[in-house]
PLY file of the C-alpha trace (Angstrom):
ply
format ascii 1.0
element vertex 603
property float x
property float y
property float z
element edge 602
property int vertex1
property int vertex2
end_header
-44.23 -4.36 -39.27
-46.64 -4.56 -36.62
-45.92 -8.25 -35.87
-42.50 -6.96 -35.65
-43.31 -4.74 -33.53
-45.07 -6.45 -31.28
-42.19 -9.68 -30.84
-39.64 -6.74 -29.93
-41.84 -5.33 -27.46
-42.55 -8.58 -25.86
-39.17 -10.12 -25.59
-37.67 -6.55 -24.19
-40.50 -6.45 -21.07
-39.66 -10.51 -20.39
-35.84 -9.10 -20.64
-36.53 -6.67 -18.58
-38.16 -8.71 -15.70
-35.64 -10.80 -15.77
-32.93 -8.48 -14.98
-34.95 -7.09 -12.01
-35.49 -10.50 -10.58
-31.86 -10.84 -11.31
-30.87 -8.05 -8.74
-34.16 -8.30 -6.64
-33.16 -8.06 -2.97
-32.76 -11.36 -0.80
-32.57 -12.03 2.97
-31.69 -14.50 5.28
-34.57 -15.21 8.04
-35.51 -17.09 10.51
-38.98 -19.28 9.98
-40.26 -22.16 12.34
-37.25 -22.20 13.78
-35.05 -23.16 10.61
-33.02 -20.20 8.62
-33.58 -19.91 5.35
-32.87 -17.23 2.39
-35.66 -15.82 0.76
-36.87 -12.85 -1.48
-37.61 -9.20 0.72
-41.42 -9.47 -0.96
-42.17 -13.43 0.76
-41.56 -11.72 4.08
-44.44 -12.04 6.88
-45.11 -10.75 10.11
-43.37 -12.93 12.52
-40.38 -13.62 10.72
-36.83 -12.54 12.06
-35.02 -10.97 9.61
-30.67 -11.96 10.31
-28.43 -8.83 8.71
-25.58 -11.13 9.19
-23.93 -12.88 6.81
-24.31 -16.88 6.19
-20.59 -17.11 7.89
-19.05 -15.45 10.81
-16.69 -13.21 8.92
-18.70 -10.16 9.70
-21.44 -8.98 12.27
-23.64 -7.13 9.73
-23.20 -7.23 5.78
-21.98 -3.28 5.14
-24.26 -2.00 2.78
-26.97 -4.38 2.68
-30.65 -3.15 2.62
-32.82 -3.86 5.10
-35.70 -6.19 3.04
-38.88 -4.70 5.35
-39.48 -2.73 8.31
-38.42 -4.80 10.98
-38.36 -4.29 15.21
-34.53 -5.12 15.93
-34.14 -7.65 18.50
-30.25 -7.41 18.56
-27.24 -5.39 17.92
-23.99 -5.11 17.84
-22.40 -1.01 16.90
-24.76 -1.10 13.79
-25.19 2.08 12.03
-27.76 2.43 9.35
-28.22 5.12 6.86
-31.56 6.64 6.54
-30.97 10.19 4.57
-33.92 8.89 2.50
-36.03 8.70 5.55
-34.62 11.12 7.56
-32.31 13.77 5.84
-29.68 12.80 8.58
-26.12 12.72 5.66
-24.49 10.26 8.63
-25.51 7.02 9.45
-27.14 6.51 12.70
-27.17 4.67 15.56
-29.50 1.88 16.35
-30.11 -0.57 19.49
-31.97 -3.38 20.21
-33.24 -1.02 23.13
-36.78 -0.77 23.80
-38.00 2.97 23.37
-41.17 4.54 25.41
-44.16 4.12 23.36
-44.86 8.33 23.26
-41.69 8.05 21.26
-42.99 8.37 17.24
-41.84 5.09 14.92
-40.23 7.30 12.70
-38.14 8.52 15.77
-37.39 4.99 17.82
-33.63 4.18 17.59
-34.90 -0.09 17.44
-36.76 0.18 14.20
-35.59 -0.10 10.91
-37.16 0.96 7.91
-37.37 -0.94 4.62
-34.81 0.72 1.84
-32.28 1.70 4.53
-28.94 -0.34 4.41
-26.55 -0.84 7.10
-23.37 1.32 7.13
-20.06 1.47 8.49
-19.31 4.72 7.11
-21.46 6.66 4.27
-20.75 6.09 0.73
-21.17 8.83 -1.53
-21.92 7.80 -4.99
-21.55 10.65 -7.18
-24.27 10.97 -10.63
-22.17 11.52 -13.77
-24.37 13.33 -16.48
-23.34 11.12 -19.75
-22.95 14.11 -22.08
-21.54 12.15 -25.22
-25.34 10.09 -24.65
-27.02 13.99 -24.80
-24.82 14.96 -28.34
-25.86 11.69 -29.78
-29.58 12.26 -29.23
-29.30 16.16 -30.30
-27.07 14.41 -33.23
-29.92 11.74 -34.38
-32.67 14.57 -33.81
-30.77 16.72 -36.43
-30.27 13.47 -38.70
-34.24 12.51 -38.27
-35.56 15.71 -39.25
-32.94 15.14 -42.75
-33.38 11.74 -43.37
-36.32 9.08 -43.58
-37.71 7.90 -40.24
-36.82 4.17 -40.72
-32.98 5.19 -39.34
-34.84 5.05 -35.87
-36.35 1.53 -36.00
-33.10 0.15 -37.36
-31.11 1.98 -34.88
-33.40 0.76 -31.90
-33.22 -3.05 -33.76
-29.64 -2.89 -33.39
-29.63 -2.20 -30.16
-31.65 -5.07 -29.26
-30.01 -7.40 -31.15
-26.81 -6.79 -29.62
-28.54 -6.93 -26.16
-29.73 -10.48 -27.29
-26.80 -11.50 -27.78
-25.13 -10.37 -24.75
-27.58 -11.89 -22.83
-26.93 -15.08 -24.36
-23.37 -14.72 -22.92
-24.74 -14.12 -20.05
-23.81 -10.14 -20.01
-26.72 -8.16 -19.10
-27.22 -3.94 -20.53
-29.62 -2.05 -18.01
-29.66 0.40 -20.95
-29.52 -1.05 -24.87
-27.51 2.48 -25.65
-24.84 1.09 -22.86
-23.53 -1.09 -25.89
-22.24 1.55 -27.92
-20.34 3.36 -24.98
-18.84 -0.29 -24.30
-17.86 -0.82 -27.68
-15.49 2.38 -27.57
-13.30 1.37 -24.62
-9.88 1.89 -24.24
-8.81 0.64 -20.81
-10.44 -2.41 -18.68
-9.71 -2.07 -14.91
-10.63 -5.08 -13.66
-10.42 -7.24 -10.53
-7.38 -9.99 -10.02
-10.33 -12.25 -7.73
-12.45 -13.52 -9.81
-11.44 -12.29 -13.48
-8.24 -13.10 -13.60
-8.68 -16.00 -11.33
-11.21 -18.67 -10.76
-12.51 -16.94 -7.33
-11.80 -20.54 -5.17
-9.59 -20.78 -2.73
-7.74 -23.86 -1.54
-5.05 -23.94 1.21
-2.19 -25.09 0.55
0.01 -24.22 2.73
0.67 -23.07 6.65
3.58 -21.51 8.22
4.13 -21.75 11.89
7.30 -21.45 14.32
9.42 -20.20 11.16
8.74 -23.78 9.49
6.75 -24.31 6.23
4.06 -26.84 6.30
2.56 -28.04 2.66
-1.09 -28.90 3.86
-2.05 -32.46 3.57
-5.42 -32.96 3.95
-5.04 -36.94 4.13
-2.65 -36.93 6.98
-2.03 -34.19 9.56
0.53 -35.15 12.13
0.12 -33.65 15.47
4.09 -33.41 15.71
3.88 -30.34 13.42
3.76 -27.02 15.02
-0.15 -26.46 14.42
-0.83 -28.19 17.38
-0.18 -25.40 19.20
-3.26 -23.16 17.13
-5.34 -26.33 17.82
-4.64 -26.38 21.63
-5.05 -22.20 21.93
-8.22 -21.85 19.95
-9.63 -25.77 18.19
-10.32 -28.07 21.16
-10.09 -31.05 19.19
-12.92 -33.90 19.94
-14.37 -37.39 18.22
-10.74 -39.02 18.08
-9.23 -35.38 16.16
-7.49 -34.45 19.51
-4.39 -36.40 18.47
-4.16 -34.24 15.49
-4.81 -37.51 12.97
-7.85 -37.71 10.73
-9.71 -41.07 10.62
-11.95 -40.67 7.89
-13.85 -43.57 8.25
-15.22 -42.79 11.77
-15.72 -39.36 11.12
-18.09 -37.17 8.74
-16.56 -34.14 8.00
-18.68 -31.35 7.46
-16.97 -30.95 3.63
-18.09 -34.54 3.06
-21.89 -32.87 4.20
-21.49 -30.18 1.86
-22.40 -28.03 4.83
-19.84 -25.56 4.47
-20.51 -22.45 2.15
-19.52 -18.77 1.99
-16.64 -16.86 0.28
-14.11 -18.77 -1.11
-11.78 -17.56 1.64
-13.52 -18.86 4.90
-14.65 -21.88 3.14
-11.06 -22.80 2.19
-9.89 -21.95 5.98
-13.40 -24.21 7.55
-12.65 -26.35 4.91
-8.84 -27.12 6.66
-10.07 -26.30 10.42
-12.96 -29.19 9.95
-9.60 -31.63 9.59
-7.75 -30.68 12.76
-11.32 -30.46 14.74
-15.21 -30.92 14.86
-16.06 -27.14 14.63
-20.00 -27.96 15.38
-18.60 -29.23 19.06
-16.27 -25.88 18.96
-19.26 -23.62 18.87
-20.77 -25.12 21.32
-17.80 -24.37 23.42
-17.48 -20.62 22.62
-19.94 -17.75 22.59
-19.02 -14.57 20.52
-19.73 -11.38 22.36
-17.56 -8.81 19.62
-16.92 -9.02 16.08
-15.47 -6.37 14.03
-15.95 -7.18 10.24
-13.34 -7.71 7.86
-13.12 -4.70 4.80
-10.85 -3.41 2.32
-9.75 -0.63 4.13
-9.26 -2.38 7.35
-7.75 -5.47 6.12
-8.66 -7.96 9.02
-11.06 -9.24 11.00
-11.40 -9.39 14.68
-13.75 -11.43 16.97
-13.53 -11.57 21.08
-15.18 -15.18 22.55
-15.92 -16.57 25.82
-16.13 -19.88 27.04
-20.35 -20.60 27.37
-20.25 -21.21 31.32
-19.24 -17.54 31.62
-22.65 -16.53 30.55
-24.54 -16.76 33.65
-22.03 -14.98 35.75
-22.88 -12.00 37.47
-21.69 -9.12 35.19
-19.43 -7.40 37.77
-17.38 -11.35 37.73
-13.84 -11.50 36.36
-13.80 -13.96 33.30
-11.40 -14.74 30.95
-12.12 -13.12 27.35
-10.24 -14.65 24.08
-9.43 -12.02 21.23
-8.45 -13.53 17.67
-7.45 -11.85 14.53
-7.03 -12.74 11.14
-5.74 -10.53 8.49
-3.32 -9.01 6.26
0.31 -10.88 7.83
2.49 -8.05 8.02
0.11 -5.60 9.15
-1.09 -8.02 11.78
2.81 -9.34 12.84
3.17 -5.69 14.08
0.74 -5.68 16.35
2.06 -9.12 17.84
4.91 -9.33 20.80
5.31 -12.71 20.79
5.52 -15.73 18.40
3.64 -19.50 19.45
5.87 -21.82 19.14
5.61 -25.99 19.83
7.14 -25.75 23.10
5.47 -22.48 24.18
5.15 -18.78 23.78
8.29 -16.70 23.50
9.48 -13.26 22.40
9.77 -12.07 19.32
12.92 -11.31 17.90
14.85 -9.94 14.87
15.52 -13.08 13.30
11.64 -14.29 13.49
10.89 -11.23 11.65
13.11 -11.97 9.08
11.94 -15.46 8.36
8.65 -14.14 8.05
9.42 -11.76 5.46
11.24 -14.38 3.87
9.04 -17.07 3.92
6.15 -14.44 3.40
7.84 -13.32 -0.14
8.06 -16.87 -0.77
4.98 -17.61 -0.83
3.54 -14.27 -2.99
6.20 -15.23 -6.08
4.47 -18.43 -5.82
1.52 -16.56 -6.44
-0.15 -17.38 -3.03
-2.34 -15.13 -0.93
-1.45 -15.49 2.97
-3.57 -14.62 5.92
-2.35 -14.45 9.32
-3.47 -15.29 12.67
-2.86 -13.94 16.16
-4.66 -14.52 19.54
-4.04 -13.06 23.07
-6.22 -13.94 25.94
-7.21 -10.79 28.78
-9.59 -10.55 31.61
-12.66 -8.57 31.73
-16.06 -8.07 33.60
-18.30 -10.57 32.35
-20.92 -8.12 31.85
-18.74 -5.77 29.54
-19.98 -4.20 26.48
-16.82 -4.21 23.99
-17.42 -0.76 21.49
-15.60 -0.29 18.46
-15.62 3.30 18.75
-13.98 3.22 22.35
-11.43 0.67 21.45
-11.57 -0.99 24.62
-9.96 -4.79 24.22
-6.46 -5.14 23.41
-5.29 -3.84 19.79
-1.47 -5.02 20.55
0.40 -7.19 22.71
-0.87 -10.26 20.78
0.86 -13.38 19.97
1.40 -14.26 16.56
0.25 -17.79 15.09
1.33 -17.98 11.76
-0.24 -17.98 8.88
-2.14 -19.85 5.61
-0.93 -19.78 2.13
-3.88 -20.27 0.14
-4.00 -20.13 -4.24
-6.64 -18.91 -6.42
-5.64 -20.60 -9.73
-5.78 -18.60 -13.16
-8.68 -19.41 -15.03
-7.69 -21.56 -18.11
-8.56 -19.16 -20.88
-7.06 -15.98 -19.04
-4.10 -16.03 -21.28
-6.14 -16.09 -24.54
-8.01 -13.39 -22.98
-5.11 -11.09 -22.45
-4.02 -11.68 -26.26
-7.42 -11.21 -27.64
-7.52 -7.69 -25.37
-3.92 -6.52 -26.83
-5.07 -7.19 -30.29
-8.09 -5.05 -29.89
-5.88 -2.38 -28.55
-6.89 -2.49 -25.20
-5.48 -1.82 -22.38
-5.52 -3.93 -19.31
-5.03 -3.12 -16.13
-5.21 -4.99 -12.72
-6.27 -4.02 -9.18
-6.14 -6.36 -5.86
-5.79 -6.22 -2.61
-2.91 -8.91 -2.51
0.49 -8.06 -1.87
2.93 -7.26 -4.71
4.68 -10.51 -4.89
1.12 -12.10 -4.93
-0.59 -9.86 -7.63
2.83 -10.20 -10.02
2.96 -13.86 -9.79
-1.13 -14.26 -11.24
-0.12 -11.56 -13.69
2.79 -13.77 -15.09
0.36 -16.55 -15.12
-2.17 -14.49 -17.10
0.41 -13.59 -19.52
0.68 -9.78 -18.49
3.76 -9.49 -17.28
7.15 -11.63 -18.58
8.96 -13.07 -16.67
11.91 -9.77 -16.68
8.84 -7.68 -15.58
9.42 -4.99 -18.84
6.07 -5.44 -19.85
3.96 -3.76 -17.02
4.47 -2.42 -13.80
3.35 -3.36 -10.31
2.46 -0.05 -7.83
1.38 -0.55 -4.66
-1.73 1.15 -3.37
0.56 3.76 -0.84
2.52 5.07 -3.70
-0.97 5.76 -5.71
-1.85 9.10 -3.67
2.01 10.69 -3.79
2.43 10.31 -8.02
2.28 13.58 -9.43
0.49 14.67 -12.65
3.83 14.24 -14.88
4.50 10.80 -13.15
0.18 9.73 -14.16
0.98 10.85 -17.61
4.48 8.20 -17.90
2.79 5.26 -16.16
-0.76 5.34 -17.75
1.18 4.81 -21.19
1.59 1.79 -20.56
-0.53 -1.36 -21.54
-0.54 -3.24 -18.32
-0.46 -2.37 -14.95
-0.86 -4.06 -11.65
-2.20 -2.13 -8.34
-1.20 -4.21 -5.25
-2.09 -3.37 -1.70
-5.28 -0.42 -3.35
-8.09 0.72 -1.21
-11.64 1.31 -3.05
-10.48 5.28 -2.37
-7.81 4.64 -4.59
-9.13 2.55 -6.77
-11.70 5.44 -7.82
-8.97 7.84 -8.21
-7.38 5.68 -10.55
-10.43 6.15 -12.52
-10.46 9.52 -12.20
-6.73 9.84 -13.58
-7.71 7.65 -17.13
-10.76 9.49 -17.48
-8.87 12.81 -17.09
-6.63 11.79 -19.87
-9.45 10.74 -22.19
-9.67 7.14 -21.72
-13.02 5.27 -22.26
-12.93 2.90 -19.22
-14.76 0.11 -18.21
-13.91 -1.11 -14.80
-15.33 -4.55 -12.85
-16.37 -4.40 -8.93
-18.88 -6.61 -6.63
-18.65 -4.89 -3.54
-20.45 -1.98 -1.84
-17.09 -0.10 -1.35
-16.57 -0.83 -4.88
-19.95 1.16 -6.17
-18.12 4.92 -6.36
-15.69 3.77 -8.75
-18.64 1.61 -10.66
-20.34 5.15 -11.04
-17.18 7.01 -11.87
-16.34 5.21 -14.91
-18.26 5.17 -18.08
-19.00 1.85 -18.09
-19.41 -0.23 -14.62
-19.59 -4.29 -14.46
-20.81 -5.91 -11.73
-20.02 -9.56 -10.79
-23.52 -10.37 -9.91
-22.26 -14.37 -8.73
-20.26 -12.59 -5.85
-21.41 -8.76 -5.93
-23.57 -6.98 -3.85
-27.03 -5.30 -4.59
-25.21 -2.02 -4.02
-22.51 -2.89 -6.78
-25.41 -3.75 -8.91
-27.05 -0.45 -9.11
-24.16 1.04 -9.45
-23.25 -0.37 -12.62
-23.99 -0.27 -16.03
-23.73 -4.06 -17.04
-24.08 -7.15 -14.90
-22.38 -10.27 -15.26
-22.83 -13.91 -14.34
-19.40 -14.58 -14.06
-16.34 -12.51 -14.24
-14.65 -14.59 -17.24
-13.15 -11.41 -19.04
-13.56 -13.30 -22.97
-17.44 -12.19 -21.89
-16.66 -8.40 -21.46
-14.21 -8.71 -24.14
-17.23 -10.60 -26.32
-19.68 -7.33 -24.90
-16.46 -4.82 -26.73
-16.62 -6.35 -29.75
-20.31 -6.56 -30.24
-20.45 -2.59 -28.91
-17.81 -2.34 -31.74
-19.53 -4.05 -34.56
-22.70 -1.99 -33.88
-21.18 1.30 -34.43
-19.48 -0.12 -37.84
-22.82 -1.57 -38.60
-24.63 2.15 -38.31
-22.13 3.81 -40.08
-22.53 1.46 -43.07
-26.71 1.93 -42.85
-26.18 5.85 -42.68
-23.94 6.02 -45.13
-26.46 3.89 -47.67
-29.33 6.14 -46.26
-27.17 9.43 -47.03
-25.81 8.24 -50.05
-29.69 7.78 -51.79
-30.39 10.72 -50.49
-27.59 12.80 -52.49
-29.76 12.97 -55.29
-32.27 14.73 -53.59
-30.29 16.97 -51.41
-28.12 18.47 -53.48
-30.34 19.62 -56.14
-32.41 22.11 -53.55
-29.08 22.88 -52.17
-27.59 24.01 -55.73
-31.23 26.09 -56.17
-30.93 27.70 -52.72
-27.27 28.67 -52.83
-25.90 28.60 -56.36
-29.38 29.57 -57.51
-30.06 26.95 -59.80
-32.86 25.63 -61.66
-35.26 23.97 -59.10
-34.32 20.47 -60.21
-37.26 18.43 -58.70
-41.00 20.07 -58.25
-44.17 18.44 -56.62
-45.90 15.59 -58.56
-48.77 17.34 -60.43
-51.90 16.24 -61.68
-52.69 16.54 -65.47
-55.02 18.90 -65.36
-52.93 21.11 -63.32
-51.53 22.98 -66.60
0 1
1 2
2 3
3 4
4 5
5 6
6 7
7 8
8 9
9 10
10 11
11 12
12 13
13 14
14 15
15 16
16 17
17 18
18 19
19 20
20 21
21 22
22 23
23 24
24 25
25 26
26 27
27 28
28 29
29 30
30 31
31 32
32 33
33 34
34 35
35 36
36 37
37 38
38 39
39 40
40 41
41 42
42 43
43 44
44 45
45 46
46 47
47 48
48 49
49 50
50 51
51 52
52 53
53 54
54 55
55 56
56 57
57 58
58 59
59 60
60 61
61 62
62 63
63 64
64 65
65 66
66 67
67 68
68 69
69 70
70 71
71 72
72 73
73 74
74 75
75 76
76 77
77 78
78 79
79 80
80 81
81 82
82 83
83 84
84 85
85 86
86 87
87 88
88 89
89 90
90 91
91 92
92 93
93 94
94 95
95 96
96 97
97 98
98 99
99 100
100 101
101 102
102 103
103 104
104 105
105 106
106 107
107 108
108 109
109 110
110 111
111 112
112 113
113 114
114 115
115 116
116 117
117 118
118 119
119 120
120 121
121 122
122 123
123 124
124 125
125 126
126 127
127 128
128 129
129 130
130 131
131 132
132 133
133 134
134 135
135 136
136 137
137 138
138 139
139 140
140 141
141 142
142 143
143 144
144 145
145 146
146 147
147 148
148 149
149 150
150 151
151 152
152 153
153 154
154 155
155 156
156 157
157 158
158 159
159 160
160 161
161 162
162 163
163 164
164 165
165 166
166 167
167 168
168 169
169 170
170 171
171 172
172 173
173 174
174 175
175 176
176 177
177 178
178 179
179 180
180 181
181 182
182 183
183 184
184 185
185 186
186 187
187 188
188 189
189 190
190 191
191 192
192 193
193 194
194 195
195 196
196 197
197 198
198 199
199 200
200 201
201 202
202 203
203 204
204 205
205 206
206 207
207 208
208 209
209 210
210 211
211 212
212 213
213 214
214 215
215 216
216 217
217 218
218 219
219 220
220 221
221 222
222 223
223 224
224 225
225 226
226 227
227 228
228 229
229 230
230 231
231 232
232 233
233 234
234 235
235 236
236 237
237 238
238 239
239 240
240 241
241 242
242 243
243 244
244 245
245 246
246 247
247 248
248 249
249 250
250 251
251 252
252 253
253 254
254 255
255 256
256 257
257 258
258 259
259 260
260 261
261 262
262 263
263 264
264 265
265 266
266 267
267 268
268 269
269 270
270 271
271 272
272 273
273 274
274 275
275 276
276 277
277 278
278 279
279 280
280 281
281 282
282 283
283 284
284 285
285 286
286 287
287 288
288 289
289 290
290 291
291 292
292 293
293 294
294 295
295 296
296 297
297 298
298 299
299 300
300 301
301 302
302 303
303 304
304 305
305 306
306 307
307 308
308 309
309 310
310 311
311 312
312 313
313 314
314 315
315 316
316 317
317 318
318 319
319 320
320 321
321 322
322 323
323 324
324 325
325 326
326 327
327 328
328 329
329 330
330 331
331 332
332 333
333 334
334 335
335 336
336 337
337 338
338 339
339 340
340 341
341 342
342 343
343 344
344 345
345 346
346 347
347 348
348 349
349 350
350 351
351 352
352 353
353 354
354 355
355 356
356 357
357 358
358 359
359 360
360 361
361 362
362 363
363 364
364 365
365 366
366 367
367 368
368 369
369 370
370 371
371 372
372 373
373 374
374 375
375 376
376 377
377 378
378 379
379 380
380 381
381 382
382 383
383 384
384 385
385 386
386 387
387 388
388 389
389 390
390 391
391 392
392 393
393 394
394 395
395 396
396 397
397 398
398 399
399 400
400 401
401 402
402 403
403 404
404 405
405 406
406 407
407 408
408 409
409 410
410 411
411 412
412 413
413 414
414 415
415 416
416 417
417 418
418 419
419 420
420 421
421 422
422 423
423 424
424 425
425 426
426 427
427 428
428 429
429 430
430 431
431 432
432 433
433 434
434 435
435 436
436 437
437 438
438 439
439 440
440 441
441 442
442 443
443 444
444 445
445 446
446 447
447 448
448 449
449 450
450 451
451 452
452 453
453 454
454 455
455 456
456 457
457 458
458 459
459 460
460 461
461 462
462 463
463 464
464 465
465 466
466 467
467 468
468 469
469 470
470 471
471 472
472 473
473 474
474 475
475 476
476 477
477 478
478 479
479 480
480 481
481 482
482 483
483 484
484 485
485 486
486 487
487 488
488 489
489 490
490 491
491 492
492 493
493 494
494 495
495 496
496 497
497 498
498 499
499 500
500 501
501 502
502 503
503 504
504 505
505 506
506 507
507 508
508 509
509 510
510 511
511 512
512 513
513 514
514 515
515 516
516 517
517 518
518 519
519 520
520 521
521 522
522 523
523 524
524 525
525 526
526 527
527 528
528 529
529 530
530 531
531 532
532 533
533 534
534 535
535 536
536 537
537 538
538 539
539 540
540 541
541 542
542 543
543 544
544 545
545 546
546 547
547 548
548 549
549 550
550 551
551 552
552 553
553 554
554 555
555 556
556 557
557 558
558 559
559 560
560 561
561 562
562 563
563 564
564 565
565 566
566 567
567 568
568 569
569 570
570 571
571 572
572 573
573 574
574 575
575 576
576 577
577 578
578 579
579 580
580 581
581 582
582 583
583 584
584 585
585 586
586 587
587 588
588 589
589 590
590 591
591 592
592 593
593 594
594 595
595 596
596 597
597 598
598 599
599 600
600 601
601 602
C-alpha cells in the first residue's frame, strides 16, 4: 500500500508541473539585437521586453501580463491594470515619459510592474462558489464516519485514473474532482473557430469593383481589379509590379516559412506576399497609430506614413494613410466611395446591392469575408493620433473590397455531432461570423439540414431583446447557432442555461472570453490558440479544440460516477448485516444481535 502510495504521489507532482509549465507565462524580447520568445523567469537586466504581438494586428496583446518589472521605452494609449498593486478598479495610464526621480517607483506612470496585464477596458471575472462540490464533501464526511475508510483511497484512485487518461488525450483537469462535474453535462457551448473547424485559413477568394475574383495563387493577372489595392497601399517591386508572379526569380516569404501568426493574417500575408515583396513595403511605410482588432470592435485600424516624413519638422504638412480592415458591412458604411480599375467614384445604390449580394454569396458558401477601406488626409507631421480623442478620419473612406477566406470542417466533426446527440447532449455554437457564414459550417458539421428545422441561427443583436418566455422556447432545442455574439453576450447565454438548470461546459481562448469561462461550471481553454488569461479562467485545458476530446473527457466523467455507485453500493451492501442489527436493537428494541469479541476467561 505504501508503494502504492508513493507511485500516485509521484506521478500527480510530475502531473502537476507539467500543467504549470503548460500555462507558464512567455514573452517576446529583444536580446543582442535579435527577437526572440522566451519564458518571464529567463529574463535579465538589459533585455527589452515587446508587449506586441508577433504580427501587426494589434499594438499591445489585451490582457497579457507583463513577464517582469520593466522601464517602458515606448507607448502607444496603453492602459494597464494594477488593482493588485495599487487598488486603482480602472486601468491606468502609462507613457514612455520620463518622470522626476523624487517621484516614488510605485508612483512613476513609465514603470510597469510584474503581474499587471495590459487592458483596454477592465474585465471583471466573477468567483462562483461550487456548492454541489461543498454537499459532496459534507455527503462523503457523513458516508466516512458510516462506512470503512478504504471508500476514500478508491475514490481519490478514481480520480486519478481518469485524470491519466485525459491527459493521455491530451485534456488536462486543474482539479481531479473537475471530472465528475464534466461527466454530468448537459449543454456544450463551444466555439465555431477552431472546434468545429480546423482553425486555418486560406483565401480563396476577393471581390473588388462588384466582380468576383477566385484567388489563384499561380497566376495573378494585373488586368483584374486588385491592381488598384496594389497601387493605393502594395508598391509592388523585384519584377511583382506587373501584377505576375515569377516564381523562379523570386523567394516568397511562404516558401521561407517566415510568415506566422493567426490563421487570419497569415492567410491575408500569405496572398499579399504574391502581389508584392512586403519586406521592401515596410521599408517604405512607418506606422505611427494602430488600434487593435477585438470582438467587440470588429476591425482593425492602422494610420502610416511614408519614412521620409520622419525627419520633418513636426509643425510640416505630410500626407498620413489610414487603412481598415474589418467586419464588411460594418466597414462599407463608413465608406463614400468604391475603388474601382479606372478610378475612385461614388457610391451608389446599386454597389450596395451587389455587395450584399455577393457578400451572402459568399457566407452560404460557408466563407468568412473581411473588408478593406483606405482614405488618405493631411496632418502635422508631429501629431499624436489618440484613440480617446478620435482625431483621424472615422468616415469618408473608400471602400476596397474584400477577401473570402474558408476555415474547412475538421474531418471527424460530423461523427462528433452524432456521438454528442447520442449522449444526449446538447450542442450549441457561438461565432463571430455572419449568419450565412456560421449556418453554412453548421450544415457541414451535420447540425443543421439542409431545410434548417433542426436548429436555429440568432444573431448576437437579437440575444439582449428575448424575453424570459422566448429563453425558455429556444433553449429546448438541441442545436443552436449564435452569429454576430459579443463575449457580453456570450456570458449571458451562460447565464440563461444555467438559470434553467443546465450543466454547461463552454470552450474560449481569449481574454474577453475568461467571464464566461468562470461563469459556467465547467470552462475549456484552447491552450494551442488561448491566452494565459483564458487559462486561469478555466477548469480544463486542451491541446487542441477537436470536440471527440471533450466528448472523450464526458464520457470518462460519466463512467466514474457509474463506477462509484457500483463500489458504494458493494461497500453498503456488506455492511447491511451489520447495520441493521444495532438499528433493530436501538429502535425496535431488539436483541443486541452482535457484542464485542470476548476473551475466554471473560465469563
Amino acid at each position: 500500500m505504501s508503494s502504492i502510495n508513493y507511485y500516485q504521489d509521484n506521478w500527480t507532482r510530475k502531473f502537476s508541473n507539467a500543467f504549470q509549465s503548460m500555462v507558464a507565462p512567455s514573452c517576446s524580447v529583444v536580446r543582442n539585437g535579435k527577437s526572440q520568445t522566451m519564458s518571464a523567469e529567463s529574463l535579465v537586466v538589459g533585455d527589452i521586453v515587446n508587449l506586441r504581438r508577433q504580427t501587426a494586428s494589434t499594438p499591445f496583446r489585451c490582457g497579457m501580463r507583463v513577464p517582469a518589472d520593466i522601464r517602458l521605452l515606448a507607448t502607444d494609449a496603453l492602459r494597464i491594470e494594477t488593482s493588485w498593486i495599487t487598488g486603482d478598479m480602472q486601468p491606468l495610464p502609462f507613457v514612455a515619459t520620463p518622470t522626476s526621480s523624487e517621484i516614488p517607483a510605485m508612483q512613476a506612470q513609465n514603470i510597469a510592474f510584474a503581474g499587471s496585464s495590459v487592458s483596454s477596458g477592465r474585465i471583471a471575472i466573477s468567483r462562483l462558489t461550487n456548492v454541489v462540490h461543498i454537499l459532496i464533501n459534507g455527503l462523503f464526511i457523513v458516508i466516512v464516519a458510516n462506512i470503512p475508510q478504504g471508500l476514500p483511497v478508491m475514490l481519490t484512485t478514481q480520480l486519478l485514473i481518469v485524470s491519466r487518461r485525459l491527459a493521455r488525450r491530451g485534456v488536462f483537469l486543474k482539479r481531479p474532482d473537475t471530472a465528475d462535474t464534466l461527466g454530468r453535462t448537459t449543454v456544450l457551448l463551444v466555439e465555431k473557430t477552431g472546434v468545429l473547424t480546423e482553425n486555418s485559413a486560406t483565401l480563396t477568394d476577393i471581390w473588388m469593383d462588384g466582380e468576383k475574383k477566385t484567388s489563384n495563387r499561380a497566376r495573378v493577372e494585373s488586368s483584374n481589379p486588385v491592381e488598384r489595392f496594389r497601387q493605393t497601399s502594395m508598391n509592388g517591386r523585384n519584377g511583382r509590379a506587373n501584377g505576375k508572379i515569377d516564381y523562379e526569380t523570386n523567394i516568397s516569404l511562404e516558401s521561407l516559412n517566415l510568415i506566422s501568426g493567426p490563421p487570419l493574417d497569415s492567410a491575408l500575408m500569405k496572398f499579399a506576399d504574391e502581389l508584392c515583396d512586403i519586406a521592401d513595403l515596410r521599408k517604405q511605410y512607418e506606422i505611427v497609430f494602430e488600434i487593435p482588432f477585438n470582438k467587440q470592435r470588429r476591425w482593425h485600424l492602422v494610420i502610416a506614413r511614408a519614412w521620409h516624413y520622419v525627419n520633418e519638422h513636426p509643425d510640416t504638412i505630410i500626407r498620413y494613410k489610414l487603412f481598415v480592415k474589418g467586419a464588411p458591412e460594418e466597414l462599407i458604411t463608413k465608406c463614400f466611395n468604391i475603388a474601382t480599375k479606372n478610378g475612385d467614384r461614388t457610391m451608389g445604390e446599386r454597389d450596395l446591392e451587389k455587395f450584399k449580394s455577393d457578400y451572402l454569396f459568399f457566407g452560404n458558401r460557408g466563407r468568412s469575408c473581411i473588408g478593406f477601406a483606405t482614405v488618405e488626409f493631411e496632418e502635422k507631421a508631429g501629431k499624436m493620433f489618440d484613440i480617446n480623442n478620435a482625431d483621424y478620419p472615422e468616415d469618408g473612406l473608400t471602400f476596397l473590397g474584400m477577401a473570402a477566406i474558408v476555415d474547412s470542417p475538421r474531418e471527424e466533426i460530423g461523427r462528433a455531432v452524432e456521438r454528442a446527440k447520442s449522449a444526449k447532449i446538447k450542442l450549441h455554437v457561438v461565432t463571430g461570423d455572419h449568419p450565412s457564414t456560421a449556418a453554412a459550417v453548421a450544415k457541414e458539421a451535420k447540425l443543421i439540414d439542409e431545410n434548417c428545422t433542426s436548429a436555429l441561427v440568432l444573431v448576437g443583436s437579437m440575444v439582449d431583446e428575448l424575453t424570459s418566455h422566448e429563453w425558455d422556447v429556444m433553449l429546448k432545442r438541441d442545436h443552436i447557432v449564435f452569429a454576430r455574439i459579443s463575449p457580453t453576450q456570450k456570458r449571458l447565454v451562460v447565464e440563461e442555461l444555467m438559470r434553467r438548470g443546465e450543466i454547461v461546459a463552454v470552450t474560449g481562448d481569449g481574454v474577453l472570453d475568461a467571464p464566461s469561462l468562470k461563469e459556467a461550471h465547467i470552462g475549456v481553454a484552447i491552450d494551442a490558440v488561448g491566452s494565459a488569461f483564458a487559462k486561469e479562467a478555466a477548469d480544463i485545458v486542451v491541446n487542441d479544440g477537436n470536440l471527440e476530446n471533450i466528448l472523450y473527457g464526458v464520457e470518462q466523467g460519466r463512467l466514474l460516477f457509474s463506477n462509484l455507485r457500483k463500489a458504494i453500493a458493494f461497500t453498503l451492501t456488506h455492511l447491511m448485516a451489520e447495520i441493521l442489527p444495532v438499528l433493530l436493537h436501538f429502535i425496535l428494541g431488539f436483541p443486541l444481535g452482535l457484542t464485542s469479541v470476548r476473551d475466554g476467561s471473560s465469563l
